[in-house]
Structure formats: C-alpha cells, structure tokens
Biotite code that builds the C-alpha atoms (Angstrom):
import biotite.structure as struc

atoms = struc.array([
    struc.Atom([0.000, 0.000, 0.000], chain_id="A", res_id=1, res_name="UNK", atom_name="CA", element="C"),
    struc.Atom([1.844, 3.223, -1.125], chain_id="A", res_id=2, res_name="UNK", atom_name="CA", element="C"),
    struc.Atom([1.697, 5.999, 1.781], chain_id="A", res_id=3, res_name="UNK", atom_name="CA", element="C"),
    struc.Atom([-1.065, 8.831, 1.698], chain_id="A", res_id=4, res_name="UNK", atom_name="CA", element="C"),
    struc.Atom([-1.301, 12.216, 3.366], chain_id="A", res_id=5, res_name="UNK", atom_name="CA", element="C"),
    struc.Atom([-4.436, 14.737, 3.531], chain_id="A", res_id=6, res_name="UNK", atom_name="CA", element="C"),
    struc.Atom([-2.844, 18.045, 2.170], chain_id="A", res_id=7, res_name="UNK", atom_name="CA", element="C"),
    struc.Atom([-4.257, 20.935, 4.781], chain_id="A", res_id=8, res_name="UNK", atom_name="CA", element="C"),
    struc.Atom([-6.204, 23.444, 3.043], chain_id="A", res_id=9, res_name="UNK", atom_name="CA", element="C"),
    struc.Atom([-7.373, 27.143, 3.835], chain_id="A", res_id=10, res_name="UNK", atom_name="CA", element="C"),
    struc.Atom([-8.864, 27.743, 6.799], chain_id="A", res_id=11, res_name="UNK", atom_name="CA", element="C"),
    struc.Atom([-7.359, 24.606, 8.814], chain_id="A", res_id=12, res_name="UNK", atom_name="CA", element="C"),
    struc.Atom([-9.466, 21.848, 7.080], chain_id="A", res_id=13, res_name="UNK", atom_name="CA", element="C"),
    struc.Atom([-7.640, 18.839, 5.385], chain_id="A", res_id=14, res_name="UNK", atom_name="CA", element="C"),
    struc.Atom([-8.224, 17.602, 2.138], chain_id="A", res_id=15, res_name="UNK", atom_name="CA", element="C"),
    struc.Atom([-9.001, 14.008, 0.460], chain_id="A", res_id=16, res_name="UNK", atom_name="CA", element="C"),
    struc.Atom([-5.774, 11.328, 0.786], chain_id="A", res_id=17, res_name="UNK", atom_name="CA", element="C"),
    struc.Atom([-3.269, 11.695, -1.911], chain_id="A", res_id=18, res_name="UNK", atom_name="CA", element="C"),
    struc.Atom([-0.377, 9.697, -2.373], chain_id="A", res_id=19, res_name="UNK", atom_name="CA", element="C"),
    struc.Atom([2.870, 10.708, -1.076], chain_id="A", res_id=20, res_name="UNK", atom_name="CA", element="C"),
    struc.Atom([4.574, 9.926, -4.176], chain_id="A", res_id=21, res_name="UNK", atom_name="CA", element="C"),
    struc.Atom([2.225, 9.530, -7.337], chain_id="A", res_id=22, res_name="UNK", atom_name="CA", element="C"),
    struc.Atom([5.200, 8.984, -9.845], chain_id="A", res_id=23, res_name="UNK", atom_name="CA", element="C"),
    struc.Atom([6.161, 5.293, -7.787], chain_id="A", res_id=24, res_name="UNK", atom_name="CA", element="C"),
    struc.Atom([3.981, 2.826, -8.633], chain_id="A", res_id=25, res_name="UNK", atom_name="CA", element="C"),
    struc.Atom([2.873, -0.067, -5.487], chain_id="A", res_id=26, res_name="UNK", atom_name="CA", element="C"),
    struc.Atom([5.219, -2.648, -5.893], chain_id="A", res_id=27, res_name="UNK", atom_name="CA", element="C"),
    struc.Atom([3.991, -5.989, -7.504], chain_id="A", res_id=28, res_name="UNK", atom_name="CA", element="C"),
    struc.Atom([3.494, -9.222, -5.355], chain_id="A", res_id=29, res_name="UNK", atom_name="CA", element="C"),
    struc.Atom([6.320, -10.471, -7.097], chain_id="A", res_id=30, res_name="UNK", atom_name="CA", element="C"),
    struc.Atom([8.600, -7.433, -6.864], chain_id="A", res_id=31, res_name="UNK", atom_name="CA", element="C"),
    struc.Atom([8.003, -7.615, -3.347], chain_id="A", res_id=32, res_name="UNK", atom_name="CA", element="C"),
    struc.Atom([8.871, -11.384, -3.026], chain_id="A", res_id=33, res_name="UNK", atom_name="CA", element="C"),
    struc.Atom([12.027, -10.641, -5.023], chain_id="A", res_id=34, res_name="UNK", atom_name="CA", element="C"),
    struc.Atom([12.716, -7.618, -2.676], chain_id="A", res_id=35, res_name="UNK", atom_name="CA", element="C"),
    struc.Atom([12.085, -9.785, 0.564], chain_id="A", res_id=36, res_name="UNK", atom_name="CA", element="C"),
    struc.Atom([14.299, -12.506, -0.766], chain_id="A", res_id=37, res_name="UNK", atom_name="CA", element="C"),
    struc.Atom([17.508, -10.155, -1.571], chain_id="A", res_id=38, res_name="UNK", atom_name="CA", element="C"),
    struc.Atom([16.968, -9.123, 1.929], chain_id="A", res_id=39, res_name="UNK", atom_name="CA", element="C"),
    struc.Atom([17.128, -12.625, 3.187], chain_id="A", res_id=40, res_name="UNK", atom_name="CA", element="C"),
    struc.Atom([20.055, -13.569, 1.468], chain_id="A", res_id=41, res_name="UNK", atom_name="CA", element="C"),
    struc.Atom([22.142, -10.331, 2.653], chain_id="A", res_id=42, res_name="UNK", atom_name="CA", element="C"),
    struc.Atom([20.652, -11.157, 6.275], chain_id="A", res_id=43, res_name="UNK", atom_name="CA", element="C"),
    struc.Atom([21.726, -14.639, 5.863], chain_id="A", res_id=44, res_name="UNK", atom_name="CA", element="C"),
    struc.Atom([25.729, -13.652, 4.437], chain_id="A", res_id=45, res_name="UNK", atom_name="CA", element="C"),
    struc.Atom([26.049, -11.164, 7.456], chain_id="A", res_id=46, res_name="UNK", atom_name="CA", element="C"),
    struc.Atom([25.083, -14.113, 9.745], chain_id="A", res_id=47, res_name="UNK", atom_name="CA", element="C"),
    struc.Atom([27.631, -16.438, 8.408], chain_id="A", res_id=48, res_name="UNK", atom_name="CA", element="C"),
    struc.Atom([30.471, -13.956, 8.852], chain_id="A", res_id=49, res_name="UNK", atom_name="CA", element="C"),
    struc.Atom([29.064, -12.722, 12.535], chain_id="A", res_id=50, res_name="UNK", atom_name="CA", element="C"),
    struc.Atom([29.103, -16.869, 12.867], chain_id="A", res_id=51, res_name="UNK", atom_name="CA", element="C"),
    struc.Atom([32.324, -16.965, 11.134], chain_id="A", res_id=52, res_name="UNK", atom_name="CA", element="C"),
    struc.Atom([33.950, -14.150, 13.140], chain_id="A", res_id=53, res_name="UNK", atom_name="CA", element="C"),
    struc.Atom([32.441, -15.806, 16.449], chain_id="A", res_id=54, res_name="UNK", atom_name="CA", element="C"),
    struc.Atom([34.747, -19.278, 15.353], chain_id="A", res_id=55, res_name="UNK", atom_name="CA", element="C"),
    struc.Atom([37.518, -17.943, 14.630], chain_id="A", res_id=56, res_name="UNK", atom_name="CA", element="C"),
    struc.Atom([37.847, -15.775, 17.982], chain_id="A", res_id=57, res_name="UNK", atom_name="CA", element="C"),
    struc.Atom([36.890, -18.508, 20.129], chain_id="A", res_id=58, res_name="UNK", atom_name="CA", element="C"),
    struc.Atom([39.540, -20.729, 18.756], chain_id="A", res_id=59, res_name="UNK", atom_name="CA", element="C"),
    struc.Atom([41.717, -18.139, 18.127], chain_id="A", res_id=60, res_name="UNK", atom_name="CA", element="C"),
    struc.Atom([42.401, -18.843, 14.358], chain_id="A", res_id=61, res_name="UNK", atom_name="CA", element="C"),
    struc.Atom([40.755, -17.162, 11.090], chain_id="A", res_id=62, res_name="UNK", atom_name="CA", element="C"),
    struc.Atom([38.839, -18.791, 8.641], chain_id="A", res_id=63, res_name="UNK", atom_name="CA", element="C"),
])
C-alpha cells in the first residue's frame, strides 16, 4: 500500500488522501517477493560472517 497524506487546506481543514509519491507505482506481489528474498540472502551472508567471526575468535584462528 503506497503511503497517503491529507494536504491541509485554507482555513485549517484537510483535504481528500493523496499519495505521497504519485510517480512510484505499489510494488507488484512479485517485486516484493524478489525484494524480501535479496533481503534474506544479505541477512543470511552477514550471519555467516558474525558466525564466522564468532569461530575464529573462540579458537583463536581465522577462517
């Protein structure tokens, strides 16, 4: 759902929603998937090096 504001008009009223940004289009389900699954994978390669780090320090080599 794309964000929406009520622009304020004269005399302190507010007008209808409008979106924020008219030019972007609401992603697609599967624009969104894509999106969520880039996200995974960079969660999942700072993990392994976190995990990685955690190894090495505790046996006090480097991978």
């Amino acid at each position: 759902m794309m964000p929406k504001l009520r622009p304020r008009l004269p005399g302190d009223r507010f007008g209808p929603l409008t979106d924020v940004n008219p030019s972007e289009s609401p992603l697609t389900d599967r624009e969104k998937i894509a999106q969520l699954e880039r996200e995974n994978i960079d969660l999942m390669l700072a993990l392994t090096q976190v995990y990685e780090e955690l190894l090495a320090s505790r046996s006090g080599g480097t991978t």
